[in-house]
C-alpha positions in Angstrom: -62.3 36.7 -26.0 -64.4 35.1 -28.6 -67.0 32.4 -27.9 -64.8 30.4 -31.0 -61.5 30.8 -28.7 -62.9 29.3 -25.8 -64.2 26.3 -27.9 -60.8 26.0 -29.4 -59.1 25.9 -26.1 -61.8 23.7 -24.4 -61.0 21.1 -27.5 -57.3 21.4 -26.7 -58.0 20.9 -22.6 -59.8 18.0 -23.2 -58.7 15.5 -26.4 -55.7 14.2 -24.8 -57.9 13.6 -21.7 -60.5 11.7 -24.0 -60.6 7.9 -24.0 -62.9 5.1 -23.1 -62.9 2.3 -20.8 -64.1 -1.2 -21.6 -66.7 -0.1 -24.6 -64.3 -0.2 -27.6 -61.8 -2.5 -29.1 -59.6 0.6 -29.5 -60.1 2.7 -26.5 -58.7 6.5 -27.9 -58.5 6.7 -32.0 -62.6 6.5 -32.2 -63.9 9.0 -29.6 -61.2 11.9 -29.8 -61.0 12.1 -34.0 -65.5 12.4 -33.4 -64.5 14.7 -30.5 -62.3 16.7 -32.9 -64.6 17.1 -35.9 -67.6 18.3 -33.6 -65.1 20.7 -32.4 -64.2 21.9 -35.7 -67.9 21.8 -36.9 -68.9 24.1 -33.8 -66.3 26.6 -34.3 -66.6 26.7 -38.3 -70.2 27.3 -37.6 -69.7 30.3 -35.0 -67.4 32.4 -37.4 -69.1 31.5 -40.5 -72.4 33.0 -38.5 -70.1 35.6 -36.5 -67.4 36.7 -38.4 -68.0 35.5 -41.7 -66.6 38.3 -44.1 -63.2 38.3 -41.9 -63.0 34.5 -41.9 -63.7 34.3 -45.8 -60.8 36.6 -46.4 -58.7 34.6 -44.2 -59.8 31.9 -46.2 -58.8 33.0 -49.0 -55.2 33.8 -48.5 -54.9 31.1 -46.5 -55.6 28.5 -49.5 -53.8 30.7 -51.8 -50.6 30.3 -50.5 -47.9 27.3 -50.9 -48.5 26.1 -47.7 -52.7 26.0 -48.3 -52.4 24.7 -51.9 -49.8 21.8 -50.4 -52.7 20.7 -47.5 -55.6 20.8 -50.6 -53.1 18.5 -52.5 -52.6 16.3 -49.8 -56.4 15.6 -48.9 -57.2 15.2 -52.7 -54.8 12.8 -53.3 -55.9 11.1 -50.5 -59.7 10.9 -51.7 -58.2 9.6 -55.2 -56.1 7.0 -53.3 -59.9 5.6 -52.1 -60.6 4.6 -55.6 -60.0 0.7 -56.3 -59.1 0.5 -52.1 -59.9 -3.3 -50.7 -61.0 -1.6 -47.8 -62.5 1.6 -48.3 -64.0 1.6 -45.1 -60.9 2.1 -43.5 -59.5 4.7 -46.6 -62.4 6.5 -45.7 -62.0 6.6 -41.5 -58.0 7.6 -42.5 -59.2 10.5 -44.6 -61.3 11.2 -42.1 -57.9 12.4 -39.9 -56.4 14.4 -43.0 -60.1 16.2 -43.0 -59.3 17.1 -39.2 -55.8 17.6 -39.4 -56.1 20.3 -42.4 -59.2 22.1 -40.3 -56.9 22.1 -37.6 -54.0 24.3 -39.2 -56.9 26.5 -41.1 -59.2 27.3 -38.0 -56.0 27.5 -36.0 -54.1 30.5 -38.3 -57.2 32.2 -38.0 -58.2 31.9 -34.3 -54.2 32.4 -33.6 -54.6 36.2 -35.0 -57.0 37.3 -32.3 -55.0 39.1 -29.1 -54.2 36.9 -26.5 -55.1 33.3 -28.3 -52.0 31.9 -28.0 -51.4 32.1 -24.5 -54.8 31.0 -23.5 -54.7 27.7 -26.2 -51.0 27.2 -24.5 -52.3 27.3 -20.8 -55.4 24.9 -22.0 -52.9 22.4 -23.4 -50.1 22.8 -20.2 -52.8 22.0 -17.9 -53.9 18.3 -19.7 -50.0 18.4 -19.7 -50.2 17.9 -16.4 -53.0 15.0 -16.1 -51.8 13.4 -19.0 -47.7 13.4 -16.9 -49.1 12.4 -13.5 -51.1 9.6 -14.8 -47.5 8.7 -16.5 -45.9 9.1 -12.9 -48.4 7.6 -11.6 -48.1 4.2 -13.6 -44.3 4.4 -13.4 -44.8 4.3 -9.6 -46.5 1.3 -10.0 -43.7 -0.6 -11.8 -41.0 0.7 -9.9 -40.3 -2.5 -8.5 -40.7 -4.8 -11.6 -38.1 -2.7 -13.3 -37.0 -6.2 -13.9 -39.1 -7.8 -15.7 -38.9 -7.4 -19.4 -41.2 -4.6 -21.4 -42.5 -3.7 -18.2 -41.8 0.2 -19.1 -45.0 -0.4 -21.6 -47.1 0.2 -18.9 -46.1 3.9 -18.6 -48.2 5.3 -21.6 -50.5 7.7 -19.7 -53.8 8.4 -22.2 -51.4 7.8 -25.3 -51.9 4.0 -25.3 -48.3 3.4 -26.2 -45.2 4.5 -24.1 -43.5 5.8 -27.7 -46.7 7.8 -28.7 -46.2 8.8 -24.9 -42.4 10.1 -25.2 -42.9 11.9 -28.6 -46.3 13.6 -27.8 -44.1 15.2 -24.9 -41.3 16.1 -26.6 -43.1 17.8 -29.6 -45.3 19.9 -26.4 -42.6 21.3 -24.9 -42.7 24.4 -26.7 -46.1 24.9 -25.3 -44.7 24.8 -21.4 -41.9 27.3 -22.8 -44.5 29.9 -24.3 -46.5 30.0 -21.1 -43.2 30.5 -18.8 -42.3 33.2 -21.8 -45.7 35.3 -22.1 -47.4 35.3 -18.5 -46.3 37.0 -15.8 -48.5 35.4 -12.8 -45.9 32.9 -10.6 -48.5 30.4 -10.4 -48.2 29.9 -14.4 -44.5 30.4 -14.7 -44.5 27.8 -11.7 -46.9 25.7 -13.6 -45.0 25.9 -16.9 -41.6 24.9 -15.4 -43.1 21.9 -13.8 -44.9 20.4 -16.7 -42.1 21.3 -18.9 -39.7 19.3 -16.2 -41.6 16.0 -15.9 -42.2 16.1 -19.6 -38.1 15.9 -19.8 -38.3 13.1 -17.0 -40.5 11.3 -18.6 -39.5 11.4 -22.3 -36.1 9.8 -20.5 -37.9 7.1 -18.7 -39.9 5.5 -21.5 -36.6 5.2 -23.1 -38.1 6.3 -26.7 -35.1 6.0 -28.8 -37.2 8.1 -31.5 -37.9 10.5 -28.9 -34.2 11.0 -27.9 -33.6 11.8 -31.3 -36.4 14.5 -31.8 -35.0 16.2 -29.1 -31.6 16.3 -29.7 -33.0 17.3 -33.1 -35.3 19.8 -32.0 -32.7 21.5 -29.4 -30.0 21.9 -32.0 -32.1 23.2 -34.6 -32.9 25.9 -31.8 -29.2 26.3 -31.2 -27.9 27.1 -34.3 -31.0 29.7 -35.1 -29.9 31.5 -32.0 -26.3 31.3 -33.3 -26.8 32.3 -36.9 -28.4 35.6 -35.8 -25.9 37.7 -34.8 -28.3 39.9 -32.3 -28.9 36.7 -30.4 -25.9 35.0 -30.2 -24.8 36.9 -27.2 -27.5 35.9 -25.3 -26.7 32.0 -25.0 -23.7 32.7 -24.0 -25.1 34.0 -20.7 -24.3 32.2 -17.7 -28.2 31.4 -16.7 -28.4 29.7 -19.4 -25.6 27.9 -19.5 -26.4 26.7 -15.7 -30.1 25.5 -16.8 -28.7 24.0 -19.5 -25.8 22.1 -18.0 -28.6 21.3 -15.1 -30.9 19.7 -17.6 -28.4 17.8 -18.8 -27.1 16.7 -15.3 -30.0 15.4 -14.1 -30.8 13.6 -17.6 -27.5 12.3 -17.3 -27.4 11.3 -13.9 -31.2 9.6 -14.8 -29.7 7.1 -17.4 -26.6 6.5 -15.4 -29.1 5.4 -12.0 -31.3 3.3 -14.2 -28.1 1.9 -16.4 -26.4 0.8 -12.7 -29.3 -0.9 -11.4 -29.1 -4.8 -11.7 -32.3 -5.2 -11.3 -33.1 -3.1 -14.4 -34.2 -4.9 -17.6 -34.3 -2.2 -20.3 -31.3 -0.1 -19.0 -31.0 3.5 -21.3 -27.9 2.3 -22.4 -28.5 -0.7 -23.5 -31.3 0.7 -25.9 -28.4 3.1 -27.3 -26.0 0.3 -27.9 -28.5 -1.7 -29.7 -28.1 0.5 -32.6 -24.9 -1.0 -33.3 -25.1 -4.1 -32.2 -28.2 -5.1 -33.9 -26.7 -7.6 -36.3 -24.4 -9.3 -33.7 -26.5 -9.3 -30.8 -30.4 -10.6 -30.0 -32.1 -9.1 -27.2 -35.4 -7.5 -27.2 -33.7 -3.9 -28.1 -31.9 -5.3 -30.7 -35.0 -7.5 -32.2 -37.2 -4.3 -32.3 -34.4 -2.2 -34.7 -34.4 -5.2 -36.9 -38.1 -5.5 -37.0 -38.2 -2.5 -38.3 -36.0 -2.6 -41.0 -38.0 -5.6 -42.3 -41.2 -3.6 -42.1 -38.9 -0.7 -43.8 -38.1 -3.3 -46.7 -41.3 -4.7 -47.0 -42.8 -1.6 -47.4 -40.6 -0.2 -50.0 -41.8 -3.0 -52.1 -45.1 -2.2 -51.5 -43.9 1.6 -53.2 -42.3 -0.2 -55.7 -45.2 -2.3 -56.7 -47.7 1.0 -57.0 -45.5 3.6 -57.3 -48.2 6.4 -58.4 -51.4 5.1 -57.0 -50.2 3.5 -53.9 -52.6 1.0 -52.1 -55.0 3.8 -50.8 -55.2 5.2 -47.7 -55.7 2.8 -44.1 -54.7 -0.3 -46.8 -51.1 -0.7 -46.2 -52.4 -2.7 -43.3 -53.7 -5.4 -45.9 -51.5 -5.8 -48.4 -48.6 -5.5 -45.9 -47.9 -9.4 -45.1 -48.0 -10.7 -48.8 -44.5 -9.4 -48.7 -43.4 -11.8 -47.0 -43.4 -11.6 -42.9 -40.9 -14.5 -42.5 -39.5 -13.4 -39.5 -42.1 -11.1 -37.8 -43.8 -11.5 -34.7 -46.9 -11.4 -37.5 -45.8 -14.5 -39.1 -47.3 -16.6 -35.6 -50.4 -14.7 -36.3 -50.8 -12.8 -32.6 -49.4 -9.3 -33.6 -50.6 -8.0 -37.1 -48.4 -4.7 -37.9 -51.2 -1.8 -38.5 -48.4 0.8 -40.1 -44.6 0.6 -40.7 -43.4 2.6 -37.8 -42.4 5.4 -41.0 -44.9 8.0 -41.6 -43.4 9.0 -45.1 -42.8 5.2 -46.1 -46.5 4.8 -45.4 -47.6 8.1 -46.8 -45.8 7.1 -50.0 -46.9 3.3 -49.9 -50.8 4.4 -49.1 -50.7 7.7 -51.6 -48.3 7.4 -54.2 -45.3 9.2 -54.6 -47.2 12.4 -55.5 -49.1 11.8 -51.9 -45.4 12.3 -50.0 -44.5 14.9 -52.3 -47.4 17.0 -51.2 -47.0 15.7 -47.4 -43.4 17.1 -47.7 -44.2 19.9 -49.0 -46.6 20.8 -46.1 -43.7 20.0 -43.6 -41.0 22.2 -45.4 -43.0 25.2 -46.4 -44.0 25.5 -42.4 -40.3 25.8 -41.7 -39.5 28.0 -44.4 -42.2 30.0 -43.7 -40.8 29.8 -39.9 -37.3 31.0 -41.0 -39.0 33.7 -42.7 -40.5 34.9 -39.4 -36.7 34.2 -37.8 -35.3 36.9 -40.3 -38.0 39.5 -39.6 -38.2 39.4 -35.5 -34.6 39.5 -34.9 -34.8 43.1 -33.3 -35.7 43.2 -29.5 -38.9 44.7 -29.9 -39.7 41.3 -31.5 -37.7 39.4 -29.1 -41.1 37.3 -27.8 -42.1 36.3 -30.8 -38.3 35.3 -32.3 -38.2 33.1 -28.8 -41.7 31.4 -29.6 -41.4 31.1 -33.2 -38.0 28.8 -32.7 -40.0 27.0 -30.3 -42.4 26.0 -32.1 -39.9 25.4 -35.5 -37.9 22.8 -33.0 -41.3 21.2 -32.4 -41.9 20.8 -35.6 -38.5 19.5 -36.6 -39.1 17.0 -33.8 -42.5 15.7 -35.0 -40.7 15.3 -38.6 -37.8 13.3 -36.8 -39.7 11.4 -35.2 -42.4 10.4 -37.9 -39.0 8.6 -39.0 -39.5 5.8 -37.0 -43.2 6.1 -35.3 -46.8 6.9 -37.0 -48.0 10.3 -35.2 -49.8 11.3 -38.6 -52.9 8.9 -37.7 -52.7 10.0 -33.8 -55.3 12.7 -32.9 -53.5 14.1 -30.2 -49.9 14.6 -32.5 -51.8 15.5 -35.4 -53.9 18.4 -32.9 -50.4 19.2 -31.9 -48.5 19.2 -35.0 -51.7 21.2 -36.3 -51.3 24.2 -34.0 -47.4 24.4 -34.2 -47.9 24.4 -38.3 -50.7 27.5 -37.8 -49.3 29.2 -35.3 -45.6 29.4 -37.9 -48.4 30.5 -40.7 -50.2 32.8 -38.9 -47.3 34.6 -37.7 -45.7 34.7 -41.1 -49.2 36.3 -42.5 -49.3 39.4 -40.1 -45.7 39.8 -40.8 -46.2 40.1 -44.2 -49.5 41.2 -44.4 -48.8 43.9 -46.8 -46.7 41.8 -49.5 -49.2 38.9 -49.7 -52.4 41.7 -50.0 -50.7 42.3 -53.2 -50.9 38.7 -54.3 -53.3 37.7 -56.9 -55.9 35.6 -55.0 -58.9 33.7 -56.1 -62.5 35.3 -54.9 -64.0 31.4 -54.8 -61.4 30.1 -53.0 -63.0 31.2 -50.2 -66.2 29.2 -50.9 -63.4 26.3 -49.0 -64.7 27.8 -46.0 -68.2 26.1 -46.6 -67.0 22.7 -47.9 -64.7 21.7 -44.9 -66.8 22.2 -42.4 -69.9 20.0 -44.1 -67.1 17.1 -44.6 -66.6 17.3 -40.7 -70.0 17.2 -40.1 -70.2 14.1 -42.4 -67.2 13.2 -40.7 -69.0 13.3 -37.2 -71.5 11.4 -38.8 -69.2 8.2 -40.1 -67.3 8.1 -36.9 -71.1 8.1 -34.6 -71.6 5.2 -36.8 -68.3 3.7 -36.8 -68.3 3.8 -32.5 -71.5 2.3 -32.4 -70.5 -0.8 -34.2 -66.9 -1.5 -32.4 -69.1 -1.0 -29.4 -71.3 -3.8 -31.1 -67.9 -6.0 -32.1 -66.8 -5.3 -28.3 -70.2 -7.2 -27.0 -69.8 -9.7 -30.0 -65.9 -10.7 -28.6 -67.2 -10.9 -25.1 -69.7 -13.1 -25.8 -67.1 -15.2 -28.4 -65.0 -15.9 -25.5 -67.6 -17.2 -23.5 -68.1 -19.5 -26.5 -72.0 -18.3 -27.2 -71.9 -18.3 -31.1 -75.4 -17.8 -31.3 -74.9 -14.0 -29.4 -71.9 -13.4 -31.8 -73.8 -13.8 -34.6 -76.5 -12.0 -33.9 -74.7 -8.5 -32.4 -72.3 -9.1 -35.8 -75.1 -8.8 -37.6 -76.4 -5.3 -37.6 -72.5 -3.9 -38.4 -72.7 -2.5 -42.0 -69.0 -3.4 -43.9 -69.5 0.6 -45.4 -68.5 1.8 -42.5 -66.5 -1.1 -40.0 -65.3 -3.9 -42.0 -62.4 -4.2 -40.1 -61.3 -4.1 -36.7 -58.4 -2.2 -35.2 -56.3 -5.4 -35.3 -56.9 -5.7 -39.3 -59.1 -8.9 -38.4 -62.0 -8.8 -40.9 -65.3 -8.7 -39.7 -66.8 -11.4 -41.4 -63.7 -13.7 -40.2 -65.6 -13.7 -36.4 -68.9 -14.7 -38.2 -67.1 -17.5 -39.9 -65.4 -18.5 -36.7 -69.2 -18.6 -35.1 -70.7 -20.5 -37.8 -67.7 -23.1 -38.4 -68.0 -23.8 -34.6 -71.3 -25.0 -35.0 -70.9 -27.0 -37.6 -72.6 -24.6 -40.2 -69.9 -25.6 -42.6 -71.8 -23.9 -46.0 -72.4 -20.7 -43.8 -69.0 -20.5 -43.1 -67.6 -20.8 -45.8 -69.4 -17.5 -47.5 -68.4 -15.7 -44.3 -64.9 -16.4 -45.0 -65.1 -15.9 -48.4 -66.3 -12.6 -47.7 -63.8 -11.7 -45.1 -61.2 -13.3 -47.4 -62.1 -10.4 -50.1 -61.5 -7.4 -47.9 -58.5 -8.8 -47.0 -56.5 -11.7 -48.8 -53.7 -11.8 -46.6 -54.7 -12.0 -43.5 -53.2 -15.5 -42.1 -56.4 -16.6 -39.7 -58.7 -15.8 -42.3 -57.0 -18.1 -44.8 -56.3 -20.6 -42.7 -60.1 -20.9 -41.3 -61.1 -21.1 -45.2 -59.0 -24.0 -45.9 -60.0 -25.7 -42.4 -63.8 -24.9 -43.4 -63.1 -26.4 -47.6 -61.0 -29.7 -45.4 -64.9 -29.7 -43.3 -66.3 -29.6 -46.5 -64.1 -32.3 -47.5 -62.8 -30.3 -50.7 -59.4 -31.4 -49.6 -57.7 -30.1 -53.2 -59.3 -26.5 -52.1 -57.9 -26.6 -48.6 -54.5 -27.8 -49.2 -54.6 -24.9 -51.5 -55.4 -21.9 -49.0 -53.1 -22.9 -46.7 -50.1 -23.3 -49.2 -51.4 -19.6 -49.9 -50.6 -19.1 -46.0 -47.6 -20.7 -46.0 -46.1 -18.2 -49.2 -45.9 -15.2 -47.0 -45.7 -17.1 -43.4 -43.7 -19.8 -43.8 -43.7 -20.6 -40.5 -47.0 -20.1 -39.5 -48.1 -23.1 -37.2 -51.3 -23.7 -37.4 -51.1 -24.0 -41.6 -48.0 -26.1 -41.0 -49.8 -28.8 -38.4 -52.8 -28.6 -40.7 -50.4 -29.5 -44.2 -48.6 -31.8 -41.8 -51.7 -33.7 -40.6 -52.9 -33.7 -44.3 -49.9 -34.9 -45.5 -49.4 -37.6 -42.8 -53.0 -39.3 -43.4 -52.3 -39.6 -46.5 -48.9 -41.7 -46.1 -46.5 -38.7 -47.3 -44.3 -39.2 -44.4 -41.6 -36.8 -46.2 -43.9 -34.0 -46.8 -45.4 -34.2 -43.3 -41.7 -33.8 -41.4 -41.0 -31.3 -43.8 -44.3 -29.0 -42.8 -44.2 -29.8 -38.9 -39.9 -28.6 -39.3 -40.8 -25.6 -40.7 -43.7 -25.0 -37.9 -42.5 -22.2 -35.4 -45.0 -23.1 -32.2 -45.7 -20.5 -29.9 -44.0 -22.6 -27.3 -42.6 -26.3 -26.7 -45.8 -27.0 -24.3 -48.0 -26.7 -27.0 -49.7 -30.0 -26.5 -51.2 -29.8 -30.0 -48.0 -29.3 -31.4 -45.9 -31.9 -29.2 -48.5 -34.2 -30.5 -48.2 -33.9 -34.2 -44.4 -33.6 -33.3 -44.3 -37.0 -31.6 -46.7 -39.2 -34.5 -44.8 -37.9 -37.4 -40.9 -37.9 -36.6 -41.5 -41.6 -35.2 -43.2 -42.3 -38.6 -40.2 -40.4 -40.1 -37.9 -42.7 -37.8 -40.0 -46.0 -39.3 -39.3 -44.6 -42.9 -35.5 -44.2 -42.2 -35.3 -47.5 -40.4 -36.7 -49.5 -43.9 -33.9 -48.5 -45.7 -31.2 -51.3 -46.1 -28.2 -48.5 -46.3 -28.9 -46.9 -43.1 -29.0 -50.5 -41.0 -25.9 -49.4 -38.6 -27.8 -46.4 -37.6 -31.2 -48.1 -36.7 -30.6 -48.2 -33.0 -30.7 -44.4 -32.7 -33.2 -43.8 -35.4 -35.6 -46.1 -33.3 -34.9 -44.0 -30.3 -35.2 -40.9 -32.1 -38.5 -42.2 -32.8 -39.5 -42.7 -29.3 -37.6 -40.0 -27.9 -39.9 -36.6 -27.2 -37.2 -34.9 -25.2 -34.4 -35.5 -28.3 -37.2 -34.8 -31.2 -38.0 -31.0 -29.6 -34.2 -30.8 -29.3 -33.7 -31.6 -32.8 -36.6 -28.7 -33.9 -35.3 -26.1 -32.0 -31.7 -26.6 -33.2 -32.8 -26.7 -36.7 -34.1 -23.0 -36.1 -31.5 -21.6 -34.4 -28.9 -23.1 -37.3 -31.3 -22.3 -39.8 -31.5 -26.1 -41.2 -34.5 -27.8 -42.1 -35.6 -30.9 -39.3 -35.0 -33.0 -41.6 -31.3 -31.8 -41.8 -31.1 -31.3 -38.4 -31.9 -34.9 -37.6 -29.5 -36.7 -39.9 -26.7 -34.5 -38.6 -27.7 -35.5 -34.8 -27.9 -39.6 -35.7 -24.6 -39.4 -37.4 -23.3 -37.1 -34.1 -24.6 -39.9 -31.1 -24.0 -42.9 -33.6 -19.8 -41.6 -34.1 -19.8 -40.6 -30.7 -20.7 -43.8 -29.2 -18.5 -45.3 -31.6 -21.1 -47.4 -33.1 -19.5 -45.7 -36.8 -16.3 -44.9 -37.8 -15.7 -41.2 -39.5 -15.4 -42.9 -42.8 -18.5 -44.4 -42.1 -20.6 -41.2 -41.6 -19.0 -39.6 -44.6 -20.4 -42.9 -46.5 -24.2 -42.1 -45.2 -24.3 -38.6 -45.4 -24.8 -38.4 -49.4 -27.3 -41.3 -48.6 -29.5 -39.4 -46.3 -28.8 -36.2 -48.0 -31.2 -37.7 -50.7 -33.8 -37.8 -48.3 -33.7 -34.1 -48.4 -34.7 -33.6 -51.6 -38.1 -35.4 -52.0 
């Protein structure tokens, strides 16, 4: 076994296993993408110094078939997509993962030809399999008695960070437990196989991944009707072992979902998270919320593709130019949660690369699986019989990792884009040796091979940007701990050694330069602050804190013309947004514009009625609103209740939250209640109330 083989398999062992605790913002994305392109430096080095006529030859047919030319497309067009980026920091670090991606499939067809690779990159990737589900066991057995408590399953995630990235990651590995059981013949394998491939299945069904569900189901039935198209092999599902695992699979998943559906005590019950898929329009719960969440980002992103059809936005960018769409709506729009990706990898492929950029991803996808139903038609004897059963497990992954790319982002994920990688090369490299002796007859390019010296010197400058890039989220790490211990002077000065070529933006979207301009506004370094935010404000105009913090610094700087404007710029794409609302509110009610002021506090969504802040502005303006209302001759019979409307907290938060829930402005809201107590006490008749409506109806339209 080659030295390169061992590397290979070592990589696979350990990236899932990868991760950091407590140095970086974002604990996984940094260290296993730099972990992957030192792998793929190392092992481009060894067989460019070792094998280096065989590996230029492989090289060469590689990149001279669809498949090949599809992968160049698709990291050209994604270098392209850099130019006129707001962020090309972050076009760059994305790239960065199609430069990876792409070395994976290459190295992998090649290193997949050599006797007995397979099995030995399979066993490497069973056995962090098995860390990776017993951590995910483990965690689960620490919730099992909060199954109550809402979300609670999102501390099952394992090393994936995510319970979803968790779910697919398994499902797309099963072939990999399947081709160990298949090829080796020690028990202690085959016993190893069955169990990862067994918790994997447990697991996918606890995290209750609806996009992981589907991949399955996807995945299985795509195996299914291979087996039953081919004539030779449709006997053999008809078996009765078969038919036993099978129906013993699906009795246990069954019996699974039914136990955790039965339990009282169990928040997020499977079936519930099924039945939210037709009930999302009628019903609001937080399975139905999350479907309709993701139509919105859906919708929003589309627009996006309709605004730069060609160019799209450039890679790591949609990101930034995401909420001037309008995130009305969102969990975004109270500025906690800022979406990174639109939970669509071909939405966001075609948003961040143009159409021509999904074309080519597409074309990467399909040309696997044809090439993988090309293998089907060739291994259907028995002698073949191996690598007919591996070849459908591996298509089924892959027609998983498309299904679910519907609704997650495992394009950007190191560990599904490793994964996807080697089920692409292995369907390649199987398809080569099968048809070695048509494609020698191809016409290939002799310089086409001189690829083999370019990718790996863009990993090693890959290596190279992400060193730099973990150094200075370790640097923003130190800078946020010492920010929430409120020592500005040690923010600003561990901020200021982070160069904006390589981080200008952290893993939440937040500009850099928006924490400097938080640390200088804080003390009082108004001037200072405002660059800072000005800066920040350029790498990315949408983001709602950073344009909020510019219009409180211009309102320091008493440039209240300037402020009013930034947050009105706010208030476009979050229209609910609070603190731009209390801020226009405040403005509006020191300078005696009583109608503008209960306008901007009705449309403030606060993050909750305790909000002292909040309660506060509240309270001041609707009793000046109540003051207003009382001065006006026509309304005289309803002045008793408009006085205790104005003195009333309990009845003014009452008022705001009914205006949400009915979709009504405050204003509207309020009117409707004093007509409502004044009628029902009998203080005005009905002809009364249908006299003052019109009258405080013109209230509404100030």
């Amino acid at each position: 076994m080659l030295l390169s083989q061992r590397v290979w398999a070592g990589m696979l062992l350990l990236l899932p296993l990868i991760m950091t605790y407590g140095s970086l913002v974002d604990a996984v994305s940094i260290p296993r993408v730099t972990f992957l392109l030192i792998s793929v430096v190392c092992t481009n080095l060894y067989l460019l110094i070792k094998e280096r006529q065989t590996f230029l030859e492989h090289t060469q047919q590689f990149f001279s078939n669809p498949l090949g030319m599809s992968l160049t497309a698709y990291l050209l067009i994604g270098l392209c997509s850099l130019g006129g980026t707001l962020s090309l920091s972050e076009g760059i670090w994305e790239w960065l993962k199609l430069v990876g991606w792409l070395n994976v499939i290459w190295l992998s067809s090649f290193l997949l030809k050599e006797k007995g690779s397979l099995l030995l990159f399979m066993k490497a990737s069973i056995v962090a399999l098995l860390v990776v589900e017993v951590i995910g066991l483990k965690e689960f057995a620490s919730i099992f008695n909060r199954l109550e408590e809402d979300k609670i399953l999102y501390f099952v995630n394992s090393t994936f960070e995510h319970k979803n990235l968790l779910a697919t990651g398994l499902v797309m590995s099963l072939p990999f437990s399947f081709i160990v059981f298949r090829l080796e013949n020690s028990r202690f394998w085959k016993l190893l196989a069955g169990l990862v491939f067994g918790v994997g299945i447990l697991l996918i069904l606890i995290t209750q991944s609806r996009a992981a569900w589907l991949a399955l189901g996807g995945g299985s039935f795509f195996a299914l009707i291979c087996l039953l198209l081919t004539s030779a092999k449709r006997n053999l599902i008809l078996q009765a072992r078969y038919w036993l695992m099978g129906g013993g699979v699906l009795a246990l998943s069954v019996g699974l979902v039914w136990f955790l559906s039965s339990q009282n005590n169990v928040a997020n019950a499977p079936v519930e998270r099924i039945q939210a898929l037709f009930t999302y329009e009628d019903t609001k719960n937080e399975h139905t919320e999350t479907i309709k969440e993701r139509l919105l980002l859906w919708n929003n992103t589309v627009e996006m593709i309709k605004e730069r059809p060609f160019r799209g936005v450039g890679l790591g960018n949609w990101k930034i130019h995401f909420p001037k769409y309008n995130i009305a709506g969102l969990r975004s729009e109270q500025g906690e949660v800022f979406f990174q990706r639109p939970h669509n990898d071909y939405l966001w492929v075609a948003s961040e690369m143009g159409i021509l950029g999904l074309v080519a991803y597409l074309l990467i996808l399909l040309s696997a699986l044809y090439y993988a139903t090309q293998v089907l038609k060739r291994t259907t004897e028995e002698e073949h019989s191996t690598t007919y059963a591996i070849t459908i497990a591996m298509a089924a992954g892959l027609v998983a990792f498309m299904l679910f790319s519907l609704f997650d982002f495992p394009k950007e994920r190191p560990i599904h884009l490793l994964w996807s990688g080697v089920i692409i090369a292995y369907i390649i490299s199987t398809y080569q040796q099968l048809y070695s002796n048509q494609n020698n007859k191809k016409k290939s390019f002799q310089s086409i091979g001189s690829i083999a010296y370019v990718l790996p010197l863009l990993a090693v400058l890959g290596v190279a940007f992400s060193a730099k890039r973990w150094q200075f989220e370790r640097q923003l790490k130190v800078a946020l701990g010492a920010r929430s211990q409120q020592q500005y002077l040690n923010v600003l000065a561990t901020l200021e050694s982070i160069n904006p070529w390589v981080y200008e933006l952290d893993p939440s979207a937040t500009p850099i330069d928006c924490y400097r301009g938080e640390a200088l506004y804080l003390q009082k370094r108004f001037p200072e602050a405002l660059v800072a935010y000005q800066n920040a404000n350029a790498v990315h105009p949408y983001h709602i804190h950073t344009l909020n913090n510019l219009a409180t610094t211009y309102f320091g700087l008493q440039d209240i013309e300037a402020s009013k404007k930034h947050f009105e710029q706010v208030l476009h794409f979050a229209p609910h947004f609070p603190d731009a609302n209390m801020n226009m509110a405040a403005i509006a009610y020191n300078q005696k514009e009583i109608q503008k002021a209960i306008k901007y506090i009705g449309n403030c969504v606060p993050k909750n009625y305790q909000d002292s802040q909040f309660l506060q502005f509240l309270k001041a303006i609707s009793a000046s609103y109540a003051s207003f209302l009382a001065e006006k001759e026509a309304l005289q019979s309803l002045v008793p209740f408009i006085q205790q409307f104005g003195k009333d907290e309990k009845w003014q938060i009452r008022m705001h939250e009914q205006a949400h829930q009915y979709n009504r402005t405050y204003e509207q809201q309020i009117h409707l209640d004093l007509l409502f107590v004044a009628k029902e006490q009998q203080a005005i008749t009905e002809e009364e109330s249908n006299r003052l409506t019109p009258i405080l109806n013109k209230f509404l339209n100030h």
